[in-house]
Backbone of each chain as nested JSON, in Angstrom:
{
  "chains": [
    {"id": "A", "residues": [
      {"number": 1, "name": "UNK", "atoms": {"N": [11.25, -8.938, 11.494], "CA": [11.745, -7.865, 10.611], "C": [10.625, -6.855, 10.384]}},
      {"number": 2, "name": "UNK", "atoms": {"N": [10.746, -5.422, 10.882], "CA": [10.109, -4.711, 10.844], "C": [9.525, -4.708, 8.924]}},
      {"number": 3, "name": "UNK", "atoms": {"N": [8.517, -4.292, 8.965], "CA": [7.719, -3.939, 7.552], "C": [7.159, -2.198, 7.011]}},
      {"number": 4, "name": "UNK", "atoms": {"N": [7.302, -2.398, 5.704], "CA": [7.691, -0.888, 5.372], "C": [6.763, -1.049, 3.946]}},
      {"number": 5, "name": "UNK", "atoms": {"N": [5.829, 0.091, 3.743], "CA": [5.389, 0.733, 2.732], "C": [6.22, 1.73, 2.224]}},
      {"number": 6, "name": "UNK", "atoms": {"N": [6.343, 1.415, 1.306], "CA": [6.893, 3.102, 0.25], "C": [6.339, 3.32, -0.934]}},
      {"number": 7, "name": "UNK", "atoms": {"N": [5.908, 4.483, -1.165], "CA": [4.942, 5.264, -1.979], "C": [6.127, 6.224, -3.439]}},
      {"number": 8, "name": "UNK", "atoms": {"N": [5.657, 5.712, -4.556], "CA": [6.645, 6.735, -5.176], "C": [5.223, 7.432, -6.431]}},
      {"number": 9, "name": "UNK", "atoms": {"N": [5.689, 8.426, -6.34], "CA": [4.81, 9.204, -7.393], "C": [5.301, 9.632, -8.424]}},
      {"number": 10, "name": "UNK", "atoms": {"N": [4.398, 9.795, -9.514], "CA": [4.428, 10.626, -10.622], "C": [5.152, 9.076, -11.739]}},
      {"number": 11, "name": "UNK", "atoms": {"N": [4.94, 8.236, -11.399], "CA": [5.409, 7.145, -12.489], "C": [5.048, 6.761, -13.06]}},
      {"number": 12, "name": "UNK", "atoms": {"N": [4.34, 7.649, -14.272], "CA": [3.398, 8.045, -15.358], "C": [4.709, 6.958, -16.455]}},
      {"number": 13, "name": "UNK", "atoms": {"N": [3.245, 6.616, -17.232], "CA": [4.243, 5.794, -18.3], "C": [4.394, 4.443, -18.211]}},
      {"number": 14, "name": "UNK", "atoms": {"N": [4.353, 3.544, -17.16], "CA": [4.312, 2.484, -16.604], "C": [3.592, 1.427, -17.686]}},
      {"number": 15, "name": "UNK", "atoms": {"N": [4.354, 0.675, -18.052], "CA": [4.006, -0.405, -18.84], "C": [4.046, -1.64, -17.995]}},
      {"number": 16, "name": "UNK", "atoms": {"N": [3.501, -3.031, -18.338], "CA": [3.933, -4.149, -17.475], "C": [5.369, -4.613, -17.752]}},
      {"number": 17, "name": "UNK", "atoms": {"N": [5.97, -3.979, -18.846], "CA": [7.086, -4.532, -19.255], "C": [7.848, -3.923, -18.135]}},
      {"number": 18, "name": "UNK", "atoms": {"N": [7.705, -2.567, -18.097], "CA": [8.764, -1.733, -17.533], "C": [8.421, -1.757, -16.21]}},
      {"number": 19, "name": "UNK", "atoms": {"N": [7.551, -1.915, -15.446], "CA": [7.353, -2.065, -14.238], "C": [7.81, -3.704, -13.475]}},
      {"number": 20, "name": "UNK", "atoms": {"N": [7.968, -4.208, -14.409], "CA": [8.362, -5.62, -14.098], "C": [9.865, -5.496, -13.898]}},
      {"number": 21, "name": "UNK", "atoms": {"N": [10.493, -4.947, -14.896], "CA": [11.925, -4.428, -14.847], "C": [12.276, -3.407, -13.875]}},
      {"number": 22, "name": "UNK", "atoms": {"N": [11.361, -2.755, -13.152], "CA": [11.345, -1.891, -11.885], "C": [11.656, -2.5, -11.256]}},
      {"number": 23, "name": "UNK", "atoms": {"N": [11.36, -3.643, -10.922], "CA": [10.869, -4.37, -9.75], "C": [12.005, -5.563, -9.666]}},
      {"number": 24, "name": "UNK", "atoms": {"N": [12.251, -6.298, -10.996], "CA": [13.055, -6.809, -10.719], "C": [14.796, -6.36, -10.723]}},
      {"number": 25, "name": "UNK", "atoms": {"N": [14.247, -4.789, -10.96], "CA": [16.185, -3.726, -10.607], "C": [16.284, -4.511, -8.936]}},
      {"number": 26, "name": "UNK", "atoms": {"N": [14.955, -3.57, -8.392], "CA": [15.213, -3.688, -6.746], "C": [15.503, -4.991, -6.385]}},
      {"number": 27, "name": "UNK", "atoms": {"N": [14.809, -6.155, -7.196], "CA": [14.709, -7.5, -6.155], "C": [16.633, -8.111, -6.829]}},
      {"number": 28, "name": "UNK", "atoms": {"N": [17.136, -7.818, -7.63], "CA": [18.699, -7.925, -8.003], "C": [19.427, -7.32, -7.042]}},
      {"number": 29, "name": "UNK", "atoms": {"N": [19.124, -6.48, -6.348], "CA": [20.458, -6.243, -5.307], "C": [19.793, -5.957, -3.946]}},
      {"number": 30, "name": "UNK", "atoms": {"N": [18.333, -6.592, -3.967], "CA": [17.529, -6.405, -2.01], "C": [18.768, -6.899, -1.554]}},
      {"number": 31, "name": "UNK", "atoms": {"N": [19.016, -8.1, -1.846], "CA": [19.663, -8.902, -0.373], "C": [20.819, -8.216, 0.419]}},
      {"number": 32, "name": "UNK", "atoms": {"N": [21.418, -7.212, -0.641], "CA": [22.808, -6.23, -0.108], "C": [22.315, -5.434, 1.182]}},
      {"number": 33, "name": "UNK", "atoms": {"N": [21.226, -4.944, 1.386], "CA": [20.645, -4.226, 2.798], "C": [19.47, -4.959, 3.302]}},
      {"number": 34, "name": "UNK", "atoms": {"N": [19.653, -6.501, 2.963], "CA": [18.328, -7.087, 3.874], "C": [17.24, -7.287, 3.509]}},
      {"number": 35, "name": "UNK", "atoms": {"N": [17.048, -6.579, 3.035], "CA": [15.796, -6.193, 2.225], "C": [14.955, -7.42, 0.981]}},
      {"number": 36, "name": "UNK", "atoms": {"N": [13.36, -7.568, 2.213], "CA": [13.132, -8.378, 0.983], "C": [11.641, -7.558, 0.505]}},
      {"number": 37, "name": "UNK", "atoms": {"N": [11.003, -7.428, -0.475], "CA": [10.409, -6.8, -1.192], "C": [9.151, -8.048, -1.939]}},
      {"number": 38, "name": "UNK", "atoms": {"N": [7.777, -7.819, -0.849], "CA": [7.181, -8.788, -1.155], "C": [5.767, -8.692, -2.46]}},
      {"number": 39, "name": "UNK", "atoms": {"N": [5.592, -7.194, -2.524], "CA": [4.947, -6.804, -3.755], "C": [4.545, -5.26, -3.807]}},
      {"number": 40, "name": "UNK", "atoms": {"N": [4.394, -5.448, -5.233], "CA": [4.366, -3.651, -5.732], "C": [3.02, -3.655, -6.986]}},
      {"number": 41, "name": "UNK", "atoms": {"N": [2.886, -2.582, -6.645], "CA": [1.276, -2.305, -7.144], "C": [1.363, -1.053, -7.705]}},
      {"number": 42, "name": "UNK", "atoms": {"N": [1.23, -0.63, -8.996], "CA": [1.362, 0.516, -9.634], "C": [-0.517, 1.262, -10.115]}},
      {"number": 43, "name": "UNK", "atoms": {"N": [-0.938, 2.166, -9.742], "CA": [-1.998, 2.857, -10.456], "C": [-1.458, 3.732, -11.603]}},
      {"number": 44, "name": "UNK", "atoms": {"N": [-1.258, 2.673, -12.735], "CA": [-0.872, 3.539, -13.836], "C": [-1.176, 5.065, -14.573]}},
      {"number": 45, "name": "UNK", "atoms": {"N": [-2.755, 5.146, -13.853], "CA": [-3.67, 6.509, -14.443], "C": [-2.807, 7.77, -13.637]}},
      {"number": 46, "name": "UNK", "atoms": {"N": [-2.661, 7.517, -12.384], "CA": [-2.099, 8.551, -11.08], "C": [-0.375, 8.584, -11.153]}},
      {"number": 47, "name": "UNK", "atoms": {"N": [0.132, 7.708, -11.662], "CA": [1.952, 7.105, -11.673], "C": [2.028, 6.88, -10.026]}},
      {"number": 48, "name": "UNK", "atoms": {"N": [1.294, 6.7, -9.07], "CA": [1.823, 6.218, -7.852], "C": [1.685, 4.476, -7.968]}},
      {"number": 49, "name": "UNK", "atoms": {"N": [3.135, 4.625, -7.149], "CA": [3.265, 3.239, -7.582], "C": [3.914, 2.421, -5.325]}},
      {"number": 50, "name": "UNK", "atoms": {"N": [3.317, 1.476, -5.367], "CA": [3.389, 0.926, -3.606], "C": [4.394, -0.365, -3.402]}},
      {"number": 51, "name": "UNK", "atoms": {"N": [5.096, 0.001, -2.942], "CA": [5.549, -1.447, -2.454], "C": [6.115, -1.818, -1.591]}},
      {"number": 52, "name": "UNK", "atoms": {"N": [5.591, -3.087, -0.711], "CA": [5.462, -3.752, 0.209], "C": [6.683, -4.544, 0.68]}},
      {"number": 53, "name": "UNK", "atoms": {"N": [7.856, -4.261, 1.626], "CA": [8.312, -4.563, 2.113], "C": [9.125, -5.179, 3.537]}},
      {"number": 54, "name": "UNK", "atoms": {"N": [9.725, -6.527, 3.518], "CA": [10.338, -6.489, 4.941], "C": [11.473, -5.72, 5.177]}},
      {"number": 55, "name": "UNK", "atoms": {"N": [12.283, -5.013, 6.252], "CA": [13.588, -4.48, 5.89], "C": [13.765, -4.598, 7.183]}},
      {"number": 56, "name": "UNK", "atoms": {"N": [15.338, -4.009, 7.307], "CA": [16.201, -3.359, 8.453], "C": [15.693, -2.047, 9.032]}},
      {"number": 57, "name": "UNK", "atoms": {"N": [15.586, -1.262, 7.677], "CA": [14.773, 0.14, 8.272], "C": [14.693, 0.755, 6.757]}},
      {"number": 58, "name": "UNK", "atoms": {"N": [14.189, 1.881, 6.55], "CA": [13.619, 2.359, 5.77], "C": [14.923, 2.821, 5.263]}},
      {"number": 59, "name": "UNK", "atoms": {"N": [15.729, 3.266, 5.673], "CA": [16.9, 3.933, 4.898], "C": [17.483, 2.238, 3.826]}},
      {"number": 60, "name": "UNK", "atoms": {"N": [17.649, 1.42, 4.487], "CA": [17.919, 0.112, 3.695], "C": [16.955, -0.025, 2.489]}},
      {"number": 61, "name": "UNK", "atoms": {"N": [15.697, 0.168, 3.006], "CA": [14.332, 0.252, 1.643], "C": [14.909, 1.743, 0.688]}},
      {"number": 62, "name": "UNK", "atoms": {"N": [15.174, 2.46, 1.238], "CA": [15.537, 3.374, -0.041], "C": [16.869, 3.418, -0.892]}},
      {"number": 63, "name": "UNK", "atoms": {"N": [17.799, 2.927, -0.188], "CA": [19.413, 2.689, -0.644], "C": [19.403, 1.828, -1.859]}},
      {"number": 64, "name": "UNK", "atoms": {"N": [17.953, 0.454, -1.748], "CA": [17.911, -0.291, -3.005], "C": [17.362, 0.33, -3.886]}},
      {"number": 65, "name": "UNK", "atoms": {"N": [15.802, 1.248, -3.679], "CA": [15.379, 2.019, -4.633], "C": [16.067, 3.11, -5.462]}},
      {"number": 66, "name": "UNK", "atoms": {"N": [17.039, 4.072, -4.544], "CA": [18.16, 4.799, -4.945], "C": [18.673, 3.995, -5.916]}},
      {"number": 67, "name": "UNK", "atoms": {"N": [19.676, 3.364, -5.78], "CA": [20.456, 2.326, -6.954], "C": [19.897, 1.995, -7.27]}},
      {"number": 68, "name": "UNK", "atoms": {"N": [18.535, 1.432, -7.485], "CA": [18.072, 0.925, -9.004], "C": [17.552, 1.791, -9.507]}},
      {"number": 69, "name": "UNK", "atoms": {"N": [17.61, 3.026, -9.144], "CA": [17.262, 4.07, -10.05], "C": [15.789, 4.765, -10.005]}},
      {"number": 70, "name": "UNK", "atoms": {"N": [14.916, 4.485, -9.236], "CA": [13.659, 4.941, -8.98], "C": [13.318, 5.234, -6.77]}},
      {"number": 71, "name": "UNK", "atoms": {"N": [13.846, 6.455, -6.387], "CA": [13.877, 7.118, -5.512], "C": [12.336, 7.05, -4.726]}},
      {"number": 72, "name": "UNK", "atoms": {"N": [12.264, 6.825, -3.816], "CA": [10.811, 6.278, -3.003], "C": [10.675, 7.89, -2.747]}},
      {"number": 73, "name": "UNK", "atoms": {"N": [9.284, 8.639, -2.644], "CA": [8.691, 9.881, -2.128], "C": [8.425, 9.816, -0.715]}},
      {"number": 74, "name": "UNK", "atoms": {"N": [7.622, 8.314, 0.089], "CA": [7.687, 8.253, 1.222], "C": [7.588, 6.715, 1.469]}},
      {"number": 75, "name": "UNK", "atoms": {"N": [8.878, 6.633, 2.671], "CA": [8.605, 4.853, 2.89], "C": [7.826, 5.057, 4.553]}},
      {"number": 76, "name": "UNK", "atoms": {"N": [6.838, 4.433, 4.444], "CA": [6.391, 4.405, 6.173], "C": [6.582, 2.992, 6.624]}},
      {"number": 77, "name": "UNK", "atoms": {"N": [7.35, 2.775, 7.734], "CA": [7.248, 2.196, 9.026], "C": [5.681, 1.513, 9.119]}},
      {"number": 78, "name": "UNK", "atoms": {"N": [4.913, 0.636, 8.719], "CA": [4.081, -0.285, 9.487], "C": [3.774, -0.77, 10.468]}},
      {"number": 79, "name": "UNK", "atoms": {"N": [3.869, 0.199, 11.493], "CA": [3.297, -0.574, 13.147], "C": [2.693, -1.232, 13.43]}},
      {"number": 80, "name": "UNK", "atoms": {"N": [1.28, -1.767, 12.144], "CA": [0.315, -2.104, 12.605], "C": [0.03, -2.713, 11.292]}},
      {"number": 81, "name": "UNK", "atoms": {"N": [-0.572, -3.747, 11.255], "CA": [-0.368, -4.996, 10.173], "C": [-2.108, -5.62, 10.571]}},
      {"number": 82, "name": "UNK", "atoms": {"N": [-2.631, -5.558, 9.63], "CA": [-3.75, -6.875, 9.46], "C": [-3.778, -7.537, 8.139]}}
    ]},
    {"id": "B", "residues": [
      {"number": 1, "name": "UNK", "atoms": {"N": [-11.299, -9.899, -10.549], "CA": [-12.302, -8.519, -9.69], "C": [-10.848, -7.468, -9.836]}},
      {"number": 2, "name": "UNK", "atoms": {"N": [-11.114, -6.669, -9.998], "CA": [-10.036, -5.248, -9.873], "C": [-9.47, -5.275, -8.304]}},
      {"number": 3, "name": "UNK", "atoms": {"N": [-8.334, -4.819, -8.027], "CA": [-7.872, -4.45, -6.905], "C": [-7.446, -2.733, -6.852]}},
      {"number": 4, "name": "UNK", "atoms": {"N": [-7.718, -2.597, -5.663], "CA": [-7.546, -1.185, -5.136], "C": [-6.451, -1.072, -4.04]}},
      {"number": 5, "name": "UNK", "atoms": {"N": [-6.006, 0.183, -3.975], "CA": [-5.159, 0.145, -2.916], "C": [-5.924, 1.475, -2.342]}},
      {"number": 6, "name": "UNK", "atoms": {"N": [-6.772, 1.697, -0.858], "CA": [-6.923, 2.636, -0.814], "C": [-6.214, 3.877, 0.265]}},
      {"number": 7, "name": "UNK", "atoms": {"N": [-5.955, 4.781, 0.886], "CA": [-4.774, 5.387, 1.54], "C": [-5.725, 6.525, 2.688]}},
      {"number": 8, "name": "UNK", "atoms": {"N": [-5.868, 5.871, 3.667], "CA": [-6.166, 7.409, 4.415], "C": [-5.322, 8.059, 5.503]}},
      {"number": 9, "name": "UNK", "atoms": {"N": [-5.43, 9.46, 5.456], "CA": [-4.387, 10.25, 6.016], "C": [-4.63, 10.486, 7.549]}},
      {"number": 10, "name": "UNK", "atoms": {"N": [-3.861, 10.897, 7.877], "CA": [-4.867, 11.637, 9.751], "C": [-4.983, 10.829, 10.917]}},
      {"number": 11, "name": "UNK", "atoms": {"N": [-4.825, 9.458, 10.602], "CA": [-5.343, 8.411, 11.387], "C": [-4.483, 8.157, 12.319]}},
      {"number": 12, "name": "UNK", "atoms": {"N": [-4.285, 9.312, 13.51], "CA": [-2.796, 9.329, 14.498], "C": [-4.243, 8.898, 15.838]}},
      {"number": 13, "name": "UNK", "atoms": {"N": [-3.358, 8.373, 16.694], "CA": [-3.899, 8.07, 18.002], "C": [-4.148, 6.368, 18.011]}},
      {"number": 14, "name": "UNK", "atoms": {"N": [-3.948, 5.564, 16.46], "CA": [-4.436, 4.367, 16.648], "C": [-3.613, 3.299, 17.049]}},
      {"number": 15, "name": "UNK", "atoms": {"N": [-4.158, 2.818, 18.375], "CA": [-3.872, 1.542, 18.493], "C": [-4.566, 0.139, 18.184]}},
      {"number": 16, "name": "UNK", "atoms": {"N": [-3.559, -1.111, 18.784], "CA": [-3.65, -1.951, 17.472], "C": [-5.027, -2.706, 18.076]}},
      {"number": 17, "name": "UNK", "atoms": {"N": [-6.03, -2.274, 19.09], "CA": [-7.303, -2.471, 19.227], "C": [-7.939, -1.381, 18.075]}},
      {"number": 18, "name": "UNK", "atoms": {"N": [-7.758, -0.643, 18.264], "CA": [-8.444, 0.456, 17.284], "C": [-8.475, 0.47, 16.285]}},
      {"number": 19, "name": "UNK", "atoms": {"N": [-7.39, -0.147, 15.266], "CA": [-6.981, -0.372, 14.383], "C": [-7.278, -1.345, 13.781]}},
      {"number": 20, "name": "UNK", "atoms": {"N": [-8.227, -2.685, 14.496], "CA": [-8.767, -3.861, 14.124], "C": [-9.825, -3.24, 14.065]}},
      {"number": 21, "name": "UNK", "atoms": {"N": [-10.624, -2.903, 15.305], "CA": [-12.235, -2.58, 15.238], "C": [-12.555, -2.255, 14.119]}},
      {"number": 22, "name": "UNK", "atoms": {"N": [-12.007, -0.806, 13.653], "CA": [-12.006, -0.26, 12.484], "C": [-12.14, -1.365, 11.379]}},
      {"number": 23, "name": "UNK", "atoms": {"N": [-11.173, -2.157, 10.792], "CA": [-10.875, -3.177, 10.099], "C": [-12.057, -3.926, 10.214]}},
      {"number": 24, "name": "UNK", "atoms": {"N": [-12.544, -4.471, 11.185], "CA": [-13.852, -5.439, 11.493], "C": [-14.847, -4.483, 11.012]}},
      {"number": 25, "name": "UNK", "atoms": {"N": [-14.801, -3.545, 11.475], "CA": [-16.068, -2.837, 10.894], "C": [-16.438, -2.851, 9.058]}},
      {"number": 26, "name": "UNK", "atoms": {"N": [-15.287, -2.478, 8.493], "CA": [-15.255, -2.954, 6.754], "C": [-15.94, -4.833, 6.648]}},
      {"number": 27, "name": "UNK", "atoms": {"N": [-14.93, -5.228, 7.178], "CA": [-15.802, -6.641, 7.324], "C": [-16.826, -7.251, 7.439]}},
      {"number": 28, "name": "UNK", "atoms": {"N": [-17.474, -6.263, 8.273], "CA": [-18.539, -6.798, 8.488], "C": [-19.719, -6.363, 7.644]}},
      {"number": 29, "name": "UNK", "atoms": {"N": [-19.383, -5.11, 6.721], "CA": [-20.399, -5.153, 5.616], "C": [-20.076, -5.002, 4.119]}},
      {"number": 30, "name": "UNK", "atoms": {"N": [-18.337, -5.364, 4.171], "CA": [-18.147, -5.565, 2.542], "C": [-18.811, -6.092, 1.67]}},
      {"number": 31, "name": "UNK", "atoms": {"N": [-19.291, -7.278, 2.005], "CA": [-19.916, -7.771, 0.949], "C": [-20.949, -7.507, 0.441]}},
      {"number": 32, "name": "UNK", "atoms": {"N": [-21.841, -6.255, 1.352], "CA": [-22.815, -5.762, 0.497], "C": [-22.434, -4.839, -0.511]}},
      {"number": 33, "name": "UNK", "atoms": {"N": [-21.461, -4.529, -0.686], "CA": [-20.854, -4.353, -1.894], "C": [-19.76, -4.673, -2.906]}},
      {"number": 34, "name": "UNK", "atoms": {"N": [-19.547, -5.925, -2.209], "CA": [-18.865, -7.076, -3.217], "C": [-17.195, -6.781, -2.942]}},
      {"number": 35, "name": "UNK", "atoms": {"N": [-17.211, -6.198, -1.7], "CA": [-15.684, -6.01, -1.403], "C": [-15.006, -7.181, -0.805]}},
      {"number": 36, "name": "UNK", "atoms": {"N": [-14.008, -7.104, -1.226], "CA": [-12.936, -7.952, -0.435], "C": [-11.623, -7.098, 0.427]}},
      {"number": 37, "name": "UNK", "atoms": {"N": [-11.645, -7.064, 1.824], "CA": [-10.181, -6.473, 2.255], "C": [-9.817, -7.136, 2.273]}},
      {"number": 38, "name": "UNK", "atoms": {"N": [-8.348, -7.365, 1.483], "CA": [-7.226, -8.549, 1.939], "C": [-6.449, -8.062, 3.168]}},
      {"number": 39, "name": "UNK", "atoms": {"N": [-6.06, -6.523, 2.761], "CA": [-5.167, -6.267, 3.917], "C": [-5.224, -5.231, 4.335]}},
      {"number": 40, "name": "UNK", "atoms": {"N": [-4.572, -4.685, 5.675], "CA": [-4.651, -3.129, 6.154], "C": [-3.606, -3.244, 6.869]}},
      {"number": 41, "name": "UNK", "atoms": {"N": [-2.793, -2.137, 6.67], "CA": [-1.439, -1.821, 7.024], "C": [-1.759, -0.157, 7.879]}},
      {"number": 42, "name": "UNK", "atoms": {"N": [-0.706, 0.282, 8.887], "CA": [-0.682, 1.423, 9.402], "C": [0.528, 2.202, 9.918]}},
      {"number": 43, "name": "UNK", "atoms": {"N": [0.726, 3.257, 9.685], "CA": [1.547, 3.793, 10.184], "C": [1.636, 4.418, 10.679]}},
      {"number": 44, "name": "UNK", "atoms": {"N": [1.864, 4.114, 12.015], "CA": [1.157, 5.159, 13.443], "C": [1.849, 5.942, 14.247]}},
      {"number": 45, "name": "UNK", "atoms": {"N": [3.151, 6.53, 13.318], "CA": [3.293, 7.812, 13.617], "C": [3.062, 8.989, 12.314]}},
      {"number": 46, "name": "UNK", "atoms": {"N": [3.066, 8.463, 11.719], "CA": [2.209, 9.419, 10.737], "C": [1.033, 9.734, 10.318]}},
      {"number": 47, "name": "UNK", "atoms": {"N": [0.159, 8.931, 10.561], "CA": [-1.507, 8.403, 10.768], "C": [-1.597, 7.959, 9.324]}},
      {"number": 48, "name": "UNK", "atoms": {"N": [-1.107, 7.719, 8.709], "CA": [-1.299, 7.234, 7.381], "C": [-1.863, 5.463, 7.45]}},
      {"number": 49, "name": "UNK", "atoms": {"N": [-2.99, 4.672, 6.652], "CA": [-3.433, 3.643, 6.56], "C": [-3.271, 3.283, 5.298]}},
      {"number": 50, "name": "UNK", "atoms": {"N": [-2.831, 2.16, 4.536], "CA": [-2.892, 2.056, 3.639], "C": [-3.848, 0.323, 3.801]}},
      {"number": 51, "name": "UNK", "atoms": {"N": [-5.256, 0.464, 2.731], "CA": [-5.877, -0.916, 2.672], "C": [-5.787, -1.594, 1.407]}},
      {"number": 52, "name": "UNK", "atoms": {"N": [-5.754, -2.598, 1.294], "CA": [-5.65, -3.549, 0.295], "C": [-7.317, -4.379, -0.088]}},
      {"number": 53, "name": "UNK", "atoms": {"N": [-7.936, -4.095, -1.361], "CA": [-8.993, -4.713, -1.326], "C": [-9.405, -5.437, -3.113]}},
      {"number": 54, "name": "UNK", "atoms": {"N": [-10.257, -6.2, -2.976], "CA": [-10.488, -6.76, -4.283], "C": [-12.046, -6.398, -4.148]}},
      {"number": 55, "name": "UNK", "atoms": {"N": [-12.225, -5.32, -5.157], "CA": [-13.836, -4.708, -5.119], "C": [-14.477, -4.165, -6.808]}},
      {"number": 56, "name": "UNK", "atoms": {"N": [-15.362, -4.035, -7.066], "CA": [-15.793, -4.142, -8.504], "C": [-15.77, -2.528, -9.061]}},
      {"number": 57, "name": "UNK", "atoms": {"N": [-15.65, -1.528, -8.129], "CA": [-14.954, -0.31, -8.577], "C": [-14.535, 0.532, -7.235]}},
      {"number": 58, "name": "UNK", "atoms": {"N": [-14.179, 1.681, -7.334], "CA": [-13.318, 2.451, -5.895], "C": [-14.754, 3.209, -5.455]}},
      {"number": 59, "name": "UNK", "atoms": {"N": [-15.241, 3.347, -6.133], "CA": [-17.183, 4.0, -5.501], "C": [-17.156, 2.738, -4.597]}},
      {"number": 60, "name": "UNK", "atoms": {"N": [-17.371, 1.578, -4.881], "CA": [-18.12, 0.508, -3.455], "C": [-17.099, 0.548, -2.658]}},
      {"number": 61, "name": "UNK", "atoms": {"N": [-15.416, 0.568, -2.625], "CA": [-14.58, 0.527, -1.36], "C": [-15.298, 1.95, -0.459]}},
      {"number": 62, "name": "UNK", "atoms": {"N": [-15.462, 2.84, -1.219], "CA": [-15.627, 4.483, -0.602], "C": [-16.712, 4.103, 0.505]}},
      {"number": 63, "name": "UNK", "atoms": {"N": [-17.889, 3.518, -0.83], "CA": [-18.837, 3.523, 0.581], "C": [-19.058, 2.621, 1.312]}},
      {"number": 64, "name": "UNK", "atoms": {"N": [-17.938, 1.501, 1.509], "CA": [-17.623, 0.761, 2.393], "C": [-17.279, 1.402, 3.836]}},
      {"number": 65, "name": "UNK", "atoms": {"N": [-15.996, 2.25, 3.31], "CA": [-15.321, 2.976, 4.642], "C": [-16.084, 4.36, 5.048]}},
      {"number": 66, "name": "UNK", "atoms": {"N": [-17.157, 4.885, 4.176], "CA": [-17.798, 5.342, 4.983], "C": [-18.792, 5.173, 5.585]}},
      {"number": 67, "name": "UNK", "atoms": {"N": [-19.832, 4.017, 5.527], "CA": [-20.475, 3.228, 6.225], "C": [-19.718, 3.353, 7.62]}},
      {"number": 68, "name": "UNK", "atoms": {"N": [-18.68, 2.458, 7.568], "CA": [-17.519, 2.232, 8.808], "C": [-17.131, 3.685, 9.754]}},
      {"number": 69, "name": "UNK", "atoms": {"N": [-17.453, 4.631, 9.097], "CA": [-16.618, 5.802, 9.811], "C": [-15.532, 6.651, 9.383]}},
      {"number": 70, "name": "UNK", "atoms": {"N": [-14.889, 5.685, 8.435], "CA": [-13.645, 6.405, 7.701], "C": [-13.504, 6.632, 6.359]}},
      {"number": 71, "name": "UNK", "atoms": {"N": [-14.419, 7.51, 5.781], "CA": [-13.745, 7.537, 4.404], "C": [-12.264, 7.851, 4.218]}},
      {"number": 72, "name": "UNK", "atoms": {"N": [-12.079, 6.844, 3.092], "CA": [-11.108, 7.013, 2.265], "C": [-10.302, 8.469, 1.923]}},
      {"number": 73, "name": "UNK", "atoms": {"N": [-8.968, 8.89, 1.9], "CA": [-8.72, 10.216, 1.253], "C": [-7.977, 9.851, -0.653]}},
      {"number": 74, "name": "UNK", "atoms": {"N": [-7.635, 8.673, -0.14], "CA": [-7.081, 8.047, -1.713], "C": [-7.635, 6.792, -2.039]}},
      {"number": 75, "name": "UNK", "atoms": {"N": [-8.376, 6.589, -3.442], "CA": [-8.334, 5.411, -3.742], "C": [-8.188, 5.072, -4.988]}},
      {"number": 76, "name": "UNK", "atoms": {"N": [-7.027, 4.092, -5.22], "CA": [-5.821, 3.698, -6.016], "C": [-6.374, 2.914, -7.067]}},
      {"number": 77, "name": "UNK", "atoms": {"N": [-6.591, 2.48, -8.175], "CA": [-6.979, 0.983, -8.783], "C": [-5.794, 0.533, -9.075]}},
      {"number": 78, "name": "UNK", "atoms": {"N": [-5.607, -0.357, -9.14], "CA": [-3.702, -1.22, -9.028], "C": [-3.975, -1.499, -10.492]}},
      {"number": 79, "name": "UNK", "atoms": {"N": [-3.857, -0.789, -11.362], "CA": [-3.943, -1.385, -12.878], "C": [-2.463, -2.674, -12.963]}},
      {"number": 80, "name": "UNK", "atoms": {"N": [-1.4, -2.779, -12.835], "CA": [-0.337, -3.391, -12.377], "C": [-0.145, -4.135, -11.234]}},
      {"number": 81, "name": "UNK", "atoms": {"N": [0.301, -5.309, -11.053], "CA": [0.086, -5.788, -9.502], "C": [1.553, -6.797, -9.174]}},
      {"number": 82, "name": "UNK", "atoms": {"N": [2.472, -7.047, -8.767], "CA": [3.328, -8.259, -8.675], "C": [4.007, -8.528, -7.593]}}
    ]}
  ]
}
């Protein structure tokens, strides 16, 4: 299963409460496009926030972010893994 | 130890020899500044790199990767992590 970064910005505000509840919007309905979502990393000072996924393709990585309500800025394709 | 996520841009032409060397090269002198890479991810049609590291501030990742050849264009502190 191909692997996918996606980058979302400006997610200023970020508490652990609410970023936990980010996270667990997406991981409540991954399995509908495949999608599994193995971790997310927020720089609270900047609001960019990363997370690390397996998927189908990137449109599947954004269809979950879409519906749970926080829209990815850029998901990249991972060709290359260490 | 703090974790960083750090992001560099530009990095088109790499293959997945090139893309280790590079990687080995951080390796081989992180620890003179107390770095840890866990991971390095790439996306090689966009040249975008994103690295994963456990280091005691984003000054020692910097001059990690420029030791190596590549400075950094972003570096992240993951105040949040899951």
């Amino acid at each position: 299963m191909p692997k996918f970064m996606d980058v979302h910005h400006g997610m200023t505000g970020l508490t652990p409460e609410k970023f936990n509840e980010a996270h667990q919007a997406d991981l409540a309905i991954q399995s509908e496009e495949g999608v599994t979502f193995e971790r997310a990393w927020a720089d609270t000072e900047s609001g960019d926030v990363f997370c690390l996924s397996d998927a189908p393709s990137a449109g599947a990585v954004q269809r979950i972010h879409e519906r749970a309500g926080h829209k990815a800025d850029e998901i990249h394709p991972l060709t290359l893994s260490l």
